[in-house]
N, C-alpha and C positions, 0 to 999 in steps of 0.2 A: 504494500500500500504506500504509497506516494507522501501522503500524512504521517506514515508511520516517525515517534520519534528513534525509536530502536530500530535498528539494523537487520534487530533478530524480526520484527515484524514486518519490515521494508525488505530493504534489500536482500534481504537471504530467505525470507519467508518461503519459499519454494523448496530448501533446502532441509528445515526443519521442522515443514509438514506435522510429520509423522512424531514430531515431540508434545502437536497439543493436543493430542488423545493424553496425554502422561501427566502433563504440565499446566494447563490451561487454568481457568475459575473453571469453565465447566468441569473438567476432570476432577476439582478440586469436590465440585458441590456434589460428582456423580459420586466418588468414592464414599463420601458423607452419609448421603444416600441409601449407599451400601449398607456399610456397618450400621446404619442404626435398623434395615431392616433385618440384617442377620440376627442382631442381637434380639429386636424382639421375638423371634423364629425361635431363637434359643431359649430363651423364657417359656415360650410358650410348651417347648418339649423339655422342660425340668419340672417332673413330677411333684419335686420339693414346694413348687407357686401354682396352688391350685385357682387361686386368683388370675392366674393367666394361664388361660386353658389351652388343652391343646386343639391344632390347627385343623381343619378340615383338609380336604384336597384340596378343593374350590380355594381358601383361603389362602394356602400355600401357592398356589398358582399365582392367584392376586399378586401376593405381596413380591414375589419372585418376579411378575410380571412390570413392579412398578422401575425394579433395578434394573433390567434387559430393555425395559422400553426406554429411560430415559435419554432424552435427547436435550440439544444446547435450547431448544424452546421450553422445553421444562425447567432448566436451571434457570432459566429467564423470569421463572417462574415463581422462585426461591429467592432469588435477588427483587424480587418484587417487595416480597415480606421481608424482606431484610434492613428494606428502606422504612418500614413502620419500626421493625424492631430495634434498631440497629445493633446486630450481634447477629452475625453470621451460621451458625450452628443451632441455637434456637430457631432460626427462621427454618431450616428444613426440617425438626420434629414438628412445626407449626405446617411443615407445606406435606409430611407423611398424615397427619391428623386430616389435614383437608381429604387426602387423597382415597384415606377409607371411610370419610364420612357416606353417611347412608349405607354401609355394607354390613354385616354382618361382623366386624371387626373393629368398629366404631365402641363396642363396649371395653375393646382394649388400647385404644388410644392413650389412656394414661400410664401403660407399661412401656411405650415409646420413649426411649433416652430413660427408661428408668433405671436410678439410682449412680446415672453418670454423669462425670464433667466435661465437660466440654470436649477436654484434652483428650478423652476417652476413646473420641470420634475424630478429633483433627488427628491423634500421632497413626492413627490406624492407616486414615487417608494419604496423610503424608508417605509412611512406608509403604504404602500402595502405588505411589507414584513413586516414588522410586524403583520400585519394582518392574512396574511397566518403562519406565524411563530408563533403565538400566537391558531389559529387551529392547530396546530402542537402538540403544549403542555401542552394545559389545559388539556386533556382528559388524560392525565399520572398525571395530578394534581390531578384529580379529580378518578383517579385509587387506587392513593396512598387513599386520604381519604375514598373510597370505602370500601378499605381494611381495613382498622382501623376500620370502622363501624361497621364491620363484626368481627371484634378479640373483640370489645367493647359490642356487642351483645353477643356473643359467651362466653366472661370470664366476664360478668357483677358481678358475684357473685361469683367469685374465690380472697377470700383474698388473701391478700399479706402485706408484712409488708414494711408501707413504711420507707423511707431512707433519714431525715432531716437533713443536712450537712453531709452525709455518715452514721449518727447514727441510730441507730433504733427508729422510731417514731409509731405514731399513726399508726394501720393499714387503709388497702384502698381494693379498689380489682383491679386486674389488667385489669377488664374493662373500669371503671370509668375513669386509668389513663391515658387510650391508647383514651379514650373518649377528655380529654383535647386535646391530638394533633389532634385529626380531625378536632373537633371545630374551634379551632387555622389555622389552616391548610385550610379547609375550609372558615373562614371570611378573609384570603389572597386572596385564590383564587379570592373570588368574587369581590376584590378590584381590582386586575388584571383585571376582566372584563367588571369594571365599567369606565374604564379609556377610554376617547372617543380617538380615535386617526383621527389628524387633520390631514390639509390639503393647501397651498394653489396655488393662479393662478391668482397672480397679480402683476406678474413685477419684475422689477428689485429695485425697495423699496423699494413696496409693495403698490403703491398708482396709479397701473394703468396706469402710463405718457405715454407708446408708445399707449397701447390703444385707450387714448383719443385724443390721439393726429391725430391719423388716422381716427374715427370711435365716435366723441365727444355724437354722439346721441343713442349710443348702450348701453344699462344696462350691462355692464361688469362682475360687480360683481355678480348677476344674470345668467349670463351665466357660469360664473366661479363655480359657486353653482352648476350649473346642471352638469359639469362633474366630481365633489369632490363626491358630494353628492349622486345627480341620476346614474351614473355611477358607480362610484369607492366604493361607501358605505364608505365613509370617513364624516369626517366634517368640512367644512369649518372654517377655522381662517381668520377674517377680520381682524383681526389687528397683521402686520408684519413684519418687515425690508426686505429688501433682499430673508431672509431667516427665514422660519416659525421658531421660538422662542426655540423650543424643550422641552417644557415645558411638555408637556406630556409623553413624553420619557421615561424625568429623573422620572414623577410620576409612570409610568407604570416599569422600569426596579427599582425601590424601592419597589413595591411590590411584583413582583417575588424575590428579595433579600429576604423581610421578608418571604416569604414562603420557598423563601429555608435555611435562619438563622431557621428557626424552625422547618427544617427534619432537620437540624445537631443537632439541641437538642436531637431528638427523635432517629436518629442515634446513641447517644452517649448513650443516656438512654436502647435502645436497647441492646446495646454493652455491657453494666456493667450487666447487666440482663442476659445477656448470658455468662458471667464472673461471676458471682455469681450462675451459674448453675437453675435460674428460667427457661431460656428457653435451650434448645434441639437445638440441628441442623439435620437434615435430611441429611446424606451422600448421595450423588450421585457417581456411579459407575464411577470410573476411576480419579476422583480428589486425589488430593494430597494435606493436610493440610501443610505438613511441610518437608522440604526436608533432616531431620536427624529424627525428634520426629514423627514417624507413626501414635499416636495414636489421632494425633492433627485433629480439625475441628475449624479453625480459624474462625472469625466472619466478612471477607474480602468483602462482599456486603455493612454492612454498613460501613466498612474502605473504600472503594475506592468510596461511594456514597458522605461522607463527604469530604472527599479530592476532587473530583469535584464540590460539592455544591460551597467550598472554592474560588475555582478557577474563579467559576460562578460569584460568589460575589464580585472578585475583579475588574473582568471586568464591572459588572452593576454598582458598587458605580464610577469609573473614568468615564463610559460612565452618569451616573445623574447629578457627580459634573460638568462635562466639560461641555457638551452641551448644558445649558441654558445660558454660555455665548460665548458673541460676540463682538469681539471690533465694535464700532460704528453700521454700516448697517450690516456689514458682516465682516468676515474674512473665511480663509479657513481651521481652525484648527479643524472643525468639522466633515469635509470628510474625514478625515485616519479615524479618532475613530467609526463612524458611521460602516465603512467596517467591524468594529469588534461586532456587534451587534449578527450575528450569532453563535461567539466564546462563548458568555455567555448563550444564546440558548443552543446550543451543550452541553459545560458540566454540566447545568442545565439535560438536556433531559438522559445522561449518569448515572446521580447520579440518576434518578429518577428511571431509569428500572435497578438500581443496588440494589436502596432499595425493590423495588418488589421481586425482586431473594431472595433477603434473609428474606423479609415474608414469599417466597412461601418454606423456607426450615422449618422455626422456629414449634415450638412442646413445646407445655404448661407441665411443669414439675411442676404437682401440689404437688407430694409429696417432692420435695426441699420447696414450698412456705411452704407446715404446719408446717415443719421440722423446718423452720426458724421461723418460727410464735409461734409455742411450746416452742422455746427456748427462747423468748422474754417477760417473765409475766412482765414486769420491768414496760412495755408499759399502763397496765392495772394504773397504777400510775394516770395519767388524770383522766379519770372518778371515781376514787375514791373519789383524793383532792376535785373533783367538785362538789360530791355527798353530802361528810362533809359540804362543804361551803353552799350547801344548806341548812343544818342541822343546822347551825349556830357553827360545832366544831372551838374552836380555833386555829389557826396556822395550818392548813387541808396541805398547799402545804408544810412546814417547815419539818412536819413529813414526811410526804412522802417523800420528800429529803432524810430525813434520814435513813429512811426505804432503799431505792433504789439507791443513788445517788454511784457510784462506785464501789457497789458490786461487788462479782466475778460470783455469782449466785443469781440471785431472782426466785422461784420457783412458779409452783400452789401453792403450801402448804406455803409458805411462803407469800403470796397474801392474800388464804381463813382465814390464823390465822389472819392478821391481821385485817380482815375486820370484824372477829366475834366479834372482841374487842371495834368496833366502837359502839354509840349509835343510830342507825339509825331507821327511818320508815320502820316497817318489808317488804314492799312491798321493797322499794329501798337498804336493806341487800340484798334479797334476790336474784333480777337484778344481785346484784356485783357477789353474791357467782355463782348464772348460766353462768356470763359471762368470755370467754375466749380471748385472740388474735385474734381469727379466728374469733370472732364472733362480736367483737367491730370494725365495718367499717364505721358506723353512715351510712347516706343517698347512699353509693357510688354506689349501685346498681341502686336503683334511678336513679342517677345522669346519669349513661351511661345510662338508659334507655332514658334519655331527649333528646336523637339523633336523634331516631325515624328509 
């Protein structure tokens, strides 16, 4: 939308779709929705509240039918009451009461939200949206490492000369390296999916008081289990204040940080590799690199993926630091921030299908790699010094210093002469004199192969 003040609503809206089924007020008001009619569903099948009887078929239908059917014209419907009421959560047990008025279920209308707070029904929702919000985004996590797998398989054995403070170093191959970020990349992911997200539905504490107070011979907590748990696919936190702890939160939006702090590595390392001419870009008809220099194909997937990542990150690091605290039982300083959960979603999900774009353009430019790898014998320095110290030469690295250390040129010929000079085991001369740049990568083939 054109109006839009966010970016996530404007300009990328297209892109993050599929986050406002997760993220939205509506999703907010559908999940709400939800748990309050599980919960009374739950009531109604605890033998312990014979005041809240159990359900018909017909009735079960109903109320089942009011969670599947609702839609963004129903939430509309809810923010309607919300403007009399003002309190958000109240207004949808006001908008479920409407909904069974005149039905046979209208005698249990005041078991609706009974004996919860608020938080009861917002932390449920919340981790409900995360839930689906977290569906939403692994599969582009795990797209991205896909891809890497595939460029790591694909250039296992393509040297490259790597680049130790910017210098020229030891070579590598550009599979093995693009292997590290998967790896990386991958044991985030799965830290993200290891992070259980809780739940709970006990009061205004957390210690159950209206419950007991009504109902002292009913397993509560028990019950409370069966709609976190058997219902919801959440998990129960018994121990609470008020308001569930957020402990999890902040552990789950730290590990989507560290996954996305290490596509801006791989962003940046991208970007210097395609500034040094290793990779290629694939033109597509009708862009425009540059609006004076025609001949430009800028590197603007991973620029605009890092600058969102960025953006991601600052939203996750204030939403992990704030939310684990609370003055005393509660406060309310965690409901604006929590609203912002989808914003780091968002430009997480943004930067993610920006870095794909510009995998899907990149083109391995092997003859810039040899090009650079031929001009480099300097490199070949390590395994010589190594070689002599085997040998027991004295002072192996001092000379090689000397030999190399600021030259304007070190050559083959200047590499072979000096190696003839050495006293070495013919077998291990002979290593030196067949080996080039290209060809000293030690294990890195290997190594990307250890992906699988």
């Amino acid at each position: 939308m054109i109006t839009a003040i966010s970016p996530i609503d404007g300009r990328y809206a297209s892109k993050v779709a599929e986050l406002t089924e997760c993220f939205s007020e509506y999703a907010l008001v559908r999940n709400r929705v939800r748990v309050e009619v599980l919960w009374l569903m739950a009531l109604c099948a605890e033998a312990g509240i014979p005041e809240c009887r159990a359900l018909t078929t017909e009735e079960q239908t109903l109320l089942i039918g009011i969670v599947e059917d609702f839609t963004p014209q129903e939430a509309e419907k809810v923010k309607e009451i919300e403007r009399t009421t003002n309190h958000d959560v109240k207004a949808v047990e006001y908008y479920l009461k409407k909904k069974i008025e005149g039905t046979s279920l209208e005698e249990l209308s005041e078991f609706l939200h009974f004996a919860c707070t608020s938080e009861d029904i917002n932390n449920l929702s919340h981790a409900l949206m995360l839930k689906d919000g977290l569906a939403a985004l692994l599969p582009h996590q795990q797209e991205l490492i896909d891809q890497l797998k595939g460029f790591a398989a694909a250039w296992k054995a393509v040297p490259m000369l790597a680049r130790t403070h910017g210098q020229t170093a030891s070579p590598t191959t550009i599979g093995k390296e693009l292997a590290v970020f998967a790896d990386r990349l991958d044991m985030q992911k799965a830290k993200a999916e290891a992070v259980e997200i809780l739940g709970k539905l006990n009061g205004a504490v957390g210690n159950f008081n209206a419950h007991l107070s009504a109902y002292p011979d009913v397993d509560w907590p028990a019950l409370a289990k069966g709609v976190i748990e058997g219902e919801l696919g959440l998990r129960q936190n018994r121990f609470t204040t008020q308001i569930e702890p957020h402990d999890y939160m902040a552990e789950l939006f730290d590990a989507i940080s560290r996954f996305n702090t290490i596509l801006i590595d791989l962003d940046r390392d991208i970007w210097t590799y395609i500034s040094m001419a290793y990779f290629g870009q694939k033109t597509i008809k009708g862009e425009v690199g540059s609006s004076t220099m025609p001949h430009k194909v800028n590197p603007i997937d991973f620029e605009n993926s890092e600058g969102n990542l960025g953006l991601a990150n600052a939203i996750f690091g204030h939403l992990s630091a704030k939310l684990p605290v609370s003055r005393l039982q509660r406060d309310l300083t965690d409901s604006t921030v929590l609203r912002n959960m989808g914003v780091g979603f968002g430009y997480s999900m943004i930067a993610y299908l920006s870095t794909l774009k510009g995998f899907g353009k990149l083109k391995l430019r092997e003859d810039n790699l040899a090009s650079d790898l031929d001009n480099a014998w300097e490199v070949l320095a390590e395994p010589i010094q190594t070689i002599m110290r085997k040998a027991g030469i004295e002072k192996p690295y001092e000379k090689l210093k000397d030999l190399t250390r600021g030259q304007d040129k070190i050559t083959k010929e200047t590499i072979r002469q000096f190696v003839e000079t050495l006293e070495l085991d013919p077998a291990d001369k002979q290593r030196l004199l067949d080996m080039s740049p290209a060809t000293y990568v030690g294990m890195g083939e290997q190594i990307a192969e250890l992906l699988g």
